[in-house]
C-alpha positions as CSV (number, residue, x, y, z in Angstrom):
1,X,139.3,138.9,93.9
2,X,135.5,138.4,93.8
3,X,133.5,141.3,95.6
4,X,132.4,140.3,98.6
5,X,128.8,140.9,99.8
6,X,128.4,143.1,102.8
7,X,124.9,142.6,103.7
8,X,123.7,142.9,99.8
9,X,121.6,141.1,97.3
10,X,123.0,139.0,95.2
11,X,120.6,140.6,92.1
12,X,122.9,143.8,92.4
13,X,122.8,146.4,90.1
14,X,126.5,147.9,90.3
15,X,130.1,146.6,91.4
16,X,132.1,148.7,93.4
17,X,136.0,147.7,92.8
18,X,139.4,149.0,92.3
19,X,141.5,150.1,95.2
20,X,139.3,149.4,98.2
21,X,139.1,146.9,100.8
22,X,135.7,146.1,100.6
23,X,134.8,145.5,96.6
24,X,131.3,144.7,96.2
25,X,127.8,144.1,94.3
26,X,125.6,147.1,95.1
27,X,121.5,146.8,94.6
28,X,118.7,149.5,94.9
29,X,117.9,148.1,97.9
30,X,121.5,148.0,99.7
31,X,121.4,151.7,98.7
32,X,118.1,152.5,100.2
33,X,119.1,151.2,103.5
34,X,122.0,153.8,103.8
35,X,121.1,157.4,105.1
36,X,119.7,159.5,102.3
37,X,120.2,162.8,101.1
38,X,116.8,164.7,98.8
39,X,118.1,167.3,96.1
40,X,116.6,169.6,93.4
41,X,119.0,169.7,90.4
42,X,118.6,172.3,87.2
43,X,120.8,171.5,84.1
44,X,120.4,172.6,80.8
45,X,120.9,170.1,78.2
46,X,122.0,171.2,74.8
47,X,119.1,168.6,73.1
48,X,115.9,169.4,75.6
49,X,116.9,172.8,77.1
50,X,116.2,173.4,81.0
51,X,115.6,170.2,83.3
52,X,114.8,169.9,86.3
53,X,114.5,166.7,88.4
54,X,113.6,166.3,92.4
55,X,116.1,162.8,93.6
56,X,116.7,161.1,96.8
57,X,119.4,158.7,97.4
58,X,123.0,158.2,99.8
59,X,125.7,160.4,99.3
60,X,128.1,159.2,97.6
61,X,131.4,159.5,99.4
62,X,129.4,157.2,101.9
63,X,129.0,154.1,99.6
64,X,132.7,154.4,98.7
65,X,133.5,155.2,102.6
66,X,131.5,151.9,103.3
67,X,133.9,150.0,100.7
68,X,137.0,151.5,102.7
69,X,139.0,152.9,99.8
70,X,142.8,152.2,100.2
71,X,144.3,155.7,101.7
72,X,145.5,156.7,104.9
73,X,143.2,157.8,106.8
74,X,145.6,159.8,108.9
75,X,146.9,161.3,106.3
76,X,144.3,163.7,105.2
77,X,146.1,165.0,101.5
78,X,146.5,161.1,100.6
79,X,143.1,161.3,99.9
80,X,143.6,163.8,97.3
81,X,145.6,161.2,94.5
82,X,142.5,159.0,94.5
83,X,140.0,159.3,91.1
84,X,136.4,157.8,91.2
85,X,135.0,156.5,87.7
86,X,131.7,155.8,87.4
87,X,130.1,153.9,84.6
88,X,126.5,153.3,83.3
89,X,125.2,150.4,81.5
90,X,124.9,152.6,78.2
91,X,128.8,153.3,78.7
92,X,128.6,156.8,79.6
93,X,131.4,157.5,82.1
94,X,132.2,160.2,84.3
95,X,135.5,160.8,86.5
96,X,135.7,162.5,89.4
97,X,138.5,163.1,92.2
98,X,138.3,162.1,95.6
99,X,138.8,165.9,96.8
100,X,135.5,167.4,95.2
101,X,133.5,164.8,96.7
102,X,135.4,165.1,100.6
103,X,133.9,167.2,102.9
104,X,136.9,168.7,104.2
105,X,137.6,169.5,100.2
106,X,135.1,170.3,97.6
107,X,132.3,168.8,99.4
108,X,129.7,168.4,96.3
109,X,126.8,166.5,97.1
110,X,127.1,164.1,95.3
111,X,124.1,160.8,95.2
112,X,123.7,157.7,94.1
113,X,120.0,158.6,93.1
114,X,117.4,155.9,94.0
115,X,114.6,157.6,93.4
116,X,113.8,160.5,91.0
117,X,110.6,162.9,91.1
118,X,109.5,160.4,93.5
119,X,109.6,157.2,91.1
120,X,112.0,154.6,92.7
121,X,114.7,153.2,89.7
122,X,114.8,150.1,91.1
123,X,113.6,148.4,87.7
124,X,116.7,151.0,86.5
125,X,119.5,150.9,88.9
126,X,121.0,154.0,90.5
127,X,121.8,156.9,88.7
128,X,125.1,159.5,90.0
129,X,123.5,162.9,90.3
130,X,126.1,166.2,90.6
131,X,124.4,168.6,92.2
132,X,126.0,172.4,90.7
133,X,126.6,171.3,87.5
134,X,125.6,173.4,85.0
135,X,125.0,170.6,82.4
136,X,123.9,167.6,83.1
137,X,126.5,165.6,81.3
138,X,128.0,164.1,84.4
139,X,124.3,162.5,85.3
140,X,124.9,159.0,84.8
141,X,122.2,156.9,84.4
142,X,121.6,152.9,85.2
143,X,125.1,153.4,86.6
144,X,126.7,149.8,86.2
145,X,130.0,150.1,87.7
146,X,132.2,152.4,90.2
147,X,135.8,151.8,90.4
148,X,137.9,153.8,92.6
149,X,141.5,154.1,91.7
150,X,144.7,155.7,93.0
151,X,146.6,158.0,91.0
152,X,150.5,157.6,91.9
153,X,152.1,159.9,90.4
154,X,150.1,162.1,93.0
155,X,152.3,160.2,95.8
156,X,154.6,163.3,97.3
């Protein structure tokens, strides 16, 4: 099935697939028209010690709400079986559950960074930003591809 463009460029900068209703090619710009969250993250890195960077960008559990991920919606724990894996274009992937995201759950913040310390990254593409983390190795940069997928062996 090819993603199907809600309203986006067709120069996007990240596919949103797996087990969603919606799939689709995500630019800077589709991202900027969203509501947008502002955040100050500290991390340490092991290689450059203590960064911090200012970012703006959606949340977001709302770019994955937009692609209507396959759960019922009635059924508030189904949520909980469903992983989010976000890639960037160097490789560097991150996983995270559905629950830490939810707000009825973990309720982390977390952005699909469009601009950081007030440069936009349109040139670079979005960049997933987890606010809380202690490290920073679940920033991923030029992120290239979100897949959300449904663990069943969750299923109660």
């Amino acid at each position: 099935m090819q993603p199907e463009s809600i309203g986006l460029r067709t120069d996007a900068l990240l596919n949103l697939s797996g087990e969603v209703r919606v799939p689709a090619r995500l630019s800077v710009a589709t991202l900027r028209s969203m509501p947008q969250r502002e955040t100050t993250v500290r991390f340490e890195c092991r290689t450059s010690g203590l960064r911090r960077h200012y970012f703006s960008g959606p949340l977001l559990v709302d770019v994955l709400h937009a692609s209507q991920p396959l759960f019922d919606p009635a059924e508030r724990k189904d949520r909980l079986r469903f992983l989010i894996s976000i890639q960037g274009r160097d490789g560097h992937r991150a996983v995270l559950s559905w629950g830490e995201i939810d707000p009825e759950f973990g309720n982390t913040a977390a952005l699909l960074a469009i601009s950081m310390d007030c440069r936009d990254l349109d040139e670079e593409g979005p960049h997933l930003v987890m606010p809380g983390d202690r490290c920073g190795a679940r920033h991923i940069s030029q992120v290239a591809e979100i897949k959300v997928h449904a663990d069943d062996r969750l299923r109660g």
